[in-house]
N, C-alpha and C positions, 0 to 999 in steps of 0.2 A: 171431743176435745182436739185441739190443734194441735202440731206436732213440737216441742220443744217449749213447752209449757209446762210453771211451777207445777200445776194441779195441787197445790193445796185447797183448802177449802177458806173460802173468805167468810169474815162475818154476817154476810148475807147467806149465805150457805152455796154459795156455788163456785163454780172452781178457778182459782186465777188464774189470769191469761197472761199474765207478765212474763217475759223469756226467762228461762230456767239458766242457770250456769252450769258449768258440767257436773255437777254435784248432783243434780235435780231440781234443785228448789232456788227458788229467788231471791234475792237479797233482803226482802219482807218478810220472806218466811224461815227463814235460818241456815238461809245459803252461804250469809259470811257471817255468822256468828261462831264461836270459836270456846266461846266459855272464859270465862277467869284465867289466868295463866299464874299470877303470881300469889304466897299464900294470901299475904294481905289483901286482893280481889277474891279469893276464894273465902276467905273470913267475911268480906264484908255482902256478899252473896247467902254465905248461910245465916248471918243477922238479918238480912232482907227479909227472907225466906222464913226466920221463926217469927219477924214481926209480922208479918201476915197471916202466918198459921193461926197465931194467936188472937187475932182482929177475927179470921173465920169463925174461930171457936167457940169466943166470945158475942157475936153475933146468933150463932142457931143454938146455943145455951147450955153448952159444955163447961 
């Protein structure tokens, strides 16, 4: 791998090349991502979050 590279692993399965930030990881891979900050993003995150679970669950027949 090259030096100063994400190395995530891309949906093809091999590992991005995109320049990494000083963090490690890339801006695709959660290099500025920071998460919810206020309650109201953090509520509307964990709605997200049970509606999907619930689509999952619902789909393999829980």
């Amino acid at each position: 791998m090259f030096k100063n590279c994400c190395g995530a692993r891309t949906r093809r399965g091999t590992a991005c090349l995109r320049k990494a930030l000083p963090n490690g990881r890339c801006p695709n891979h959660g290099g500025l991502s920071t998460g919810p900050k206020t309650e109201v993003g953090r509520r509307a995150i964990a709605r997200a979050q049970r509606k999907r679970w619930n689509r999952w669950r619902a789909s393999i027949g829980r």
